[in-house]
Backbone and ligand atoms as CSV (ligand in chain L), in Angstrom:
chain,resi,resn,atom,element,x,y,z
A,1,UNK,N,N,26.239,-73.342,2.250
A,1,UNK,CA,C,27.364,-73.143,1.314
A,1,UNK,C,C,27.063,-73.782,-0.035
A,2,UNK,N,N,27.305,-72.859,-0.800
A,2,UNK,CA,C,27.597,-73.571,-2.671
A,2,UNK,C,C,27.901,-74.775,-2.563
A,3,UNK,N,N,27.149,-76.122,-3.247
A,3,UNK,CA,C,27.938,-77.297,-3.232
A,3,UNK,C,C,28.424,-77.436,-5.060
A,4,UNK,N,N,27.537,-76.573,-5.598
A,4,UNK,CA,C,27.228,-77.212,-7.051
A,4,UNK,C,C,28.705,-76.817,-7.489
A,5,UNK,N,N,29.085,-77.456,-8.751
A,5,UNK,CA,C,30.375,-77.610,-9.356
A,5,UNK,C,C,30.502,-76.930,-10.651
A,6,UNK,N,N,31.445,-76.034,-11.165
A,6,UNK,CA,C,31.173,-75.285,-12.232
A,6,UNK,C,C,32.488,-75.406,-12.949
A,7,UNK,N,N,32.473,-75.350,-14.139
A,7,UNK,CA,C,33.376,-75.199,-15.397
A,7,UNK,C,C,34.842,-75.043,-14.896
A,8,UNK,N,N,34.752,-73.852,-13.744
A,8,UNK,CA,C,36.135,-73.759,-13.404
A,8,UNK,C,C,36.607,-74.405,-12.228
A,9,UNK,N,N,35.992,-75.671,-12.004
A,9,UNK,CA,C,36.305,-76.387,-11.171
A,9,UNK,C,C,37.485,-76.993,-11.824
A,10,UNK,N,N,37.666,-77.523,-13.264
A,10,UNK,CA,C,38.126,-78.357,-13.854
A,10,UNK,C,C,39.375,-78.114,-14.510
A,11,UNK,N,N,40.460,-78.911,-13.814
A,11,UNK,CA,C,41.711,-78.731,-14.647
A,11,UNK,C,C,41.934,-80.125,-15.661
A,12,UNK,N,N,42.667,-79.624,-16.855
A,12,UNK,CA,C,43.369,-80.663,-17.537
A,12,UNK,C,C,45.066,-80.790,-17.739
A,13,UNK,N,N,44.667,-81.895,-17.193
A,13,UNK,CA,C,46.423,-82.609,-17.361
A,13,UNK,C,C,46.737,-83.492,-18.713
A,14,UNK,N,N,47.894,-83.154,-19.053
A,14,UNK,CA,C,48.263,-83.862,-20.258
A,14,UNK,C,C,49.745,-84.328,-19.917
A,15,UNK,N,N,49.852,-85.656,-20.421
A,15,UNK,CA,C,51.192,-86.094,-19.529
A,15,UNK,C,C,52.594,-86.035,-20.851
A,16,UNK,N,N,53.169,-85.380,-20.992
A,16,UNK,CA,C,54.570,-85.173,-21.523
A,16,UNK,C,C,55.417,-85.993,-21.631
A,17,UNK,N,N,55.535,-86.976,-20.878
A,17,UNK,CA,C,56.168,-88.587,-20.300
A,17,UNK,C,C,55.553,-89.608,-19.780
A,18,UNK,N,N,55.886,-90.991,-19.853
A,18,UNK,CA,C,55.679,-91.817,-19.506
A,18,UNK,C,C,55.414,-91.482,-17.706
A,19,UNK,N,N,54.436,-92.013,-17.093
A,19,UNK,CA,C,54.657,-92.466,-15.611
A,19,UNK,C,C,54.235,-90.753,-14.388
A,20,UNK,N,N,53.463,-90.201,-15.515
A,20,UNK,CA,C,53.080,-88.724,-14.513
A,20,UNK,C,C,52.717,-88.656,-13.632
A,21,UNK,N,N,52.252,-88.659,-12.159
A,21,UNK,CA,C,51.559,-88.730,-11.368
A,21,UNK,C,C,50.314,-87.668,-10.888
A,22,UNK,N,N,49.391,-87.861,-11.232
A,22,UNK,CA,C,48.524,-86.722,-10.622
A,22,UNK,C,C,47.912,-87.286,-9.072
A,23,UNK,N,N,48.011,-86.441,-8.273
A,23,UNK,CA,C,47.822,-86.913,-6.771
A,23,UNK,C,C,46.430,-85.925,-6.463
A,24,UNK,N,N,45.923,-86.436,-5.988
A,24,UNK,CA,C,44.843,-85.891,-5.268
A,24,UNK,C,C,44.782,-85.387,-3.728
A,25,UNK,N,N,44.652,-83.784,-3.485
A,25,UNK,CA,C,44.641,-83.896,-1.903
A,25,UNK,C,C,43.432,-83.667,-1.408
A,26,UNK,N,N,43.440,-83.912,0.217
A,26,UNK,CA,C,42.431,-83.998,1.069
A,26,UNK,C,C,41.672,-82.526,1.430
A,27,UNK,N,N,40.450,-82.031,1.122
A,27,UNK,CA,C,40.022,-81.034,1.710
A,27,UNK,C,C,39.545,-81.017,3.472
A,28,UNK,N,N,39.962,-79.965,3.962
A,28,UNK,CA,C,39.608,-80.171,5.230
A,28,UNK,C,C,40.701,-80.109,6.415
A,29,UNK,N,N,40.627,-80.110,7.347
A,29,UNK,CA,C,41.837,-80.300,8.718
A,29,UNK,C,C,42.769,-80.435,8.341
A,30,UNK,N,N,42.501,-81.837,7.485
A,30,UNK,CA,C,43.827,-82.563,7.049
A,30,UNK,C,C,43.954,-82.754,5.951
A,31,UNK,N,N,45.316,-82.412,5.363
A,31,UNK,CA,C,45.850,-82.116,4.097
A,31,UNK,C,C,46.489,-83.814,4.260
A,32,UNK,N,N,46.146,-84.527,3.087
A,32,UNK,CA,C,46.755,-86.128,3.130
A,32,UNK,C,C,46.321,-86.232,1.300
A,33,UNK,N,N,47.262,-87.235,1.120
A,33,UNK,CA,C,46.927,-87.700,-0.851
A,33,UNK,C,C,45.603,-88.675,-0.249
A,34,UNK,N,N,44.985,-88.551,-1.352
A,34,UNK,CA,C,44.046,-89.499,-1.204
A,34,UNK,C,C,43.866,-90.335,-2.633
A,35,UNK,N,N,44.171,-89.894,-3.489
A,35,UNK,CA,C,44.384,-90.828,-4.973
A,35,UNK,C,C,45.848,-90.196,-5.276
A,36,UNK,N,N,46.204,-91.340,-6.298
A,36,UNK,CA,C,46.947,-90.907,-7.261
A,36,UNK,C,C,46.399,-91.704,-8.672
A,37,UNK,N,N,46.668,-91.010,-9.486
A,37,UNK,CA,C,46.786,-91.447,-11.005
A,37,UNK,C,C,48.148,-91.311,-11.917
A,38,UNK,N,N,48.582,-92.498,-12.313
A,38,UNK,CA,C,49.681,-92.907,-13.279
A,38,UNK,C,C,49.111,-92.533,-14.363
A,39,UNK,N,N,49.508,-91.637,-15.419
A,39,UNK,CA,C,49.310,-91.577,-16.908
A,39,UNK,C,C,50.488,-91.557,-17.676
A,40,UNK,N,N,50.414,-92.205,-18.817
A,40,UNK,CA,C,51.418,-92.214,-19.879
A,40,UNK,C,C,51.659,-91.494,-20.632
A,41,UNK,N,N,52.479,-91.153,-21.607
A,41,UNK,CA,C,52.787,-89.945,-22.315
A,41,UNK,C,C,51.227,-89.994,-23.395
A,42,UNK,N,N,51.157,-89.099,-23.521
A,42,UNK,CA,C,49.753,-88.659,-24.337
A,42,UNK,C,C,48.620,-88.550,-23.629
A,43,UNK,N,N,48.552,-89.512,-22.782
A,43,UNK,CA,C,47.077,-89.760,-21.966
A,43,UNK,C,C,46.488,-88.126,-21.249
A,44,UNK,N,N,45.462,-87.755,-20.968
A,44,UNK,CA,C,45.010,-87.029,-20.723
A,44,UNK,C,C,43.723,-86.927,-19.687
A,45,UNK,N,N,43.693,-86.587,-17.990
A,45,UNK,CA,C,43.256,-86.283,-17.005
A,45,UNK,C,C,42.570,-84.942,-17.009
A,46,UNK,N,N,40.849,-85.347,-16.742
A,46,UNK,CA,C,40.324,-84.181,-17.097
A,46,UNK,C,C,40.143,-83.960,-15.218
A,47,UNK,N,N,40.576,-83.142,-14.698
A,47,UNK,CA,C,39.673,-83.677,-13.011
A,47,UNK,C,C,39.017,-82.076,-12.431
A,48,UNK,N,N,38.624,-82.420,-11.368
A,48,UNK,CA,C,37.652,-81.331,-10.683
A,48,UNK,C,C,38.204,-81.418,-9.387
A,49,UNK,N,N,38.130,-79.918,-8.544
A,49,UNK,CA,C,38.095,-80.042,-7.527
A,49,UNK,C,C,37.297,-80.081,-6.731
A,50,UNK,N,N,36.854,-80.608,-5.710
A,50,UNK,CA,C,35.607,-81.139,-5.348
A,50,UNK,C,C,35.295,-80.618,-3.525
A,51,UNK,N,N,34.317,-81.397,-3.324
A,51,UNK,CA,C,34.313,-81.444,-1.907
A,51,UNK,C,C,34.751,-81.742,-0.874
A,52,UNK,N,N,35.769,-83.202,-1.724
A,52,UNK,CA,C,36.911,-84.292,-0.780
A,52,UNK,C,C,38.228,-83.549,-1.762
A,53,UNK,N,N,38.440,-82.633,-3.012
A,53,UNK,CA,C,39.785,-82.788,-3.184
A,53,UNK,C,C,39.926,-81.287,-2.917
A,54,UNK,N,N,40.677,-80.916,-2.395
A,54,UNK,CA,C,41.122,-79.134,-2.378
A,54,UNK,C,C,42.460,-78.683,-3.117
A,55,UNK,N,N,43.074,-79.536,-2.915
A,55,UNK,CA,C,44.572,-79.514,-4.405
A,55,UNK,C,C,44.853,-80.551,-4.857
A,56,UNK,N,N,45.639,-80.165,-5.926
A,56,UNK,CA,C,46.177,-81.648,-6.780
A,56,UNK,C,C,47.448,-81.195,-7.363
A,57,UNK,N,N,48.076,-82.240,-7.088
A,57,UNK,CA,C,49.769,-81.915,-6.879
A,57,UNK,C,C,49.980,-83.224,-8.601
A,58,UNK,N,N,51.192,-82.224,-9.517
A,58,UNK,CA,C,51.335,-83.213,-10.425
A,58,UNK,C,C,52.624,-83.036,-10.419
A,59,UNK,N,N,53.328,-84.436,-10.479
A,59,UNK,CA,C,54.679,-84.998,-10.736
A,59,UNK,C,C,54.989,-85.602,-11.911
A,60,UNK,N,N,55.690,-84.565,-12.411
A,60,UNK,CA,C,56.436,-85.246,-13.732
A,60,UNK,C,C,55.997,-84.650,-15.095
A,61,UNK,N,N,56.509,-84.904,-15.966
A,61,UNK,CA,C,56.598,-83.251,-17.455
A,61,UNK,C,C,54.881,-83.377,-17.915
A,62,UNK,N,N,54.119,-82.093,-17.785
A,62,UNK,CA,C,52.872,-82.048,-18.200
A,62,UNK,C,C,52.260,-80.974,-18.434
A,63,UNK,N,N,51.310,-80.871,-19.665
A,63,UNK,CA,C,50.712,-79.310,-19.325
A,63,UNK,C,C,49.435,-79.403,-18.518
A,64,UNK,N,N,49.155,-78.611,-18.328
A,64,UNK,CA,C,48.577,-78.309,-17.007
A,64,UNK,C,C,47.555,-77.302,-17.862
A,65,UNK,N,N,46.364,-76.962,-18.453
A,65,UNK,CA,C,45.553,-75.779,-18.554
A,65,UNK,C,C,44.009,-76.148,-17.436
A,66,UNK,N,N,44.027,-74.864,-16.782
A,66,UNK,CA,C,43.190,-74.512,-15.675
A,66,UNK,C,C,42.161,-73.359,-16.337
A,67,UNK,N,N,41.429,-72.796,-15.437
A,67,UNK,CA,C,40.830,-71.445,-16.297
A,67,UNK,C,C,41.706,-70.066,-15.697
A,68,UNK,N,N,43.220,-70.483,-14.893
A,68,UNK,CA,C,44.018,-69.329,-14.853
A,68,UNK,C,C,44.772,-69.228,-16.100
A,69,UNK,N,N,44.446,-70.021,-16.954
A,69,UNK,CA,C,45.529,-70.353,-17.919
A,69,UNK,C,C,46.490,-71.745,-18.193
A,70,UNK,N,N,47.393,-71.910,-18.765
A,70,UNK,CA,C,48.402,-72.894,-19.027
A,70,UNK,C,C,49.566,-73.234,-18.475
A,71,UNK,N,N,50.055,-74.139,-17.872
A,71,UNK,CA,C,51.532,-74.136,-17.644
A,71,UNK,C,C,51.961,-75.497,-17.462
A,72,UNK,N,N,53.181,-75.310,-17.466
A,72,UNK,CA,C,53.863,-76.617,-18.179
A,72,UNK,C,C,54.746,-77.168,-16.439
A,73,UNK,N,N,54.476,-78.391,-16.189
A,73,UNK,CA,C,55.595,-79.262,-14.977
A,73,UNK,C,C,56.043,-79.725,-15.855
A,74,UNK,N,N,57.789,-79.434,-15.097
A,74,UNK,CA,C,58.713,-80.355,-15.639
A,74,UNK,C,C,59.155,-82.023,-15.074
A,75,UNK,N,N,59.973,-82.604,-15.817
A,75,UNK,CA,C,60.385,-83.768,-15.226
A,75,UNK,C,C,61.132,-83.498,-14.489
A,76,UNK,N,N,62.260,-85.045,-14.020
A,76,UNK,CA,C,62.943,-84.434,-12.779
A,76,UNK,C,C,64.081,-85.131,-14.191
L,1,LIG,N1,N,36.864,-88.985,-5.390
L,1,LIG,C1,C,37.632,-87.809,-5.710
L,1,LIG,C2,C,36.782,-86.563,-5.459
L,1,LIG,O1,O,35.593,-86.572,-5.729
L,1,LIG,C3,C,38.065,-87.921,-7.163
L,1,LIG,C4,C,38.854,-86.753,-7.646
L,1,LIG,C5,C,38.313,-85.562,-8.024
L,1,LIG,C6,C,40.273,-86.633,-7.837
L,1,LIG,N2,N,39.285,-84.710,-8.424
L,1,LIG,C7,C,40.503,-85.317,-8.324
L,1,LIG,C8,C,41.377,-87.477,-7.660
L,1,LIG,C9,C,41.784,-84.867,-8.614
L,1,LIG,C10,C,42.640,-87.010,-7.953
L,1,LIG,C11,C,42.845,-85.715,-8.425
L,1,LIG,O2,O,37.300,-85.554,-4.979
């Protein structure tokens, strides 16, 4: 299987508010968080999905551009 990692592996998060959470999930059997990251308003999360992450769940107001395009999470 493909291990190598390419361009569209990579999403960017940009945090809209104070206190965003980007969570990292588990690839494999088991779906579990395995990181999270706190960012502050402005800060900016470049990440990849990898071999250990298969989704990434973000909490709290942010844009979000992927290579499907852009979209915006809201706060609560
Ligand atoms: N060690 C993790 C990995 O290689 C780091 C990571 C990659 C990550 N992408 C992420 C953590 C997205 C949180 C969200 O898979």
């Amino acid at each position: 299987m493909e291990k190598r990692l390419s361009s569209n592996d990579y999403v960017i998060i940009k945090a809209l508010d104070d206190g965003v959470n980007v969570i990292g999930l588990t690839r494999g059997q088991d779906t579990r968080f395995h990181h999270s990251e706190k960012l502050d308003k402005g800060e900016v999360m470049i990440a990849q999905f990898t071999e250990h992450t298969s989704a990434i769940k973000v909490r709290g107001k942010s844009q979000i551009i992927s290579p499907f395009g852009e979209v915006f999470s809201d706060g609560k």
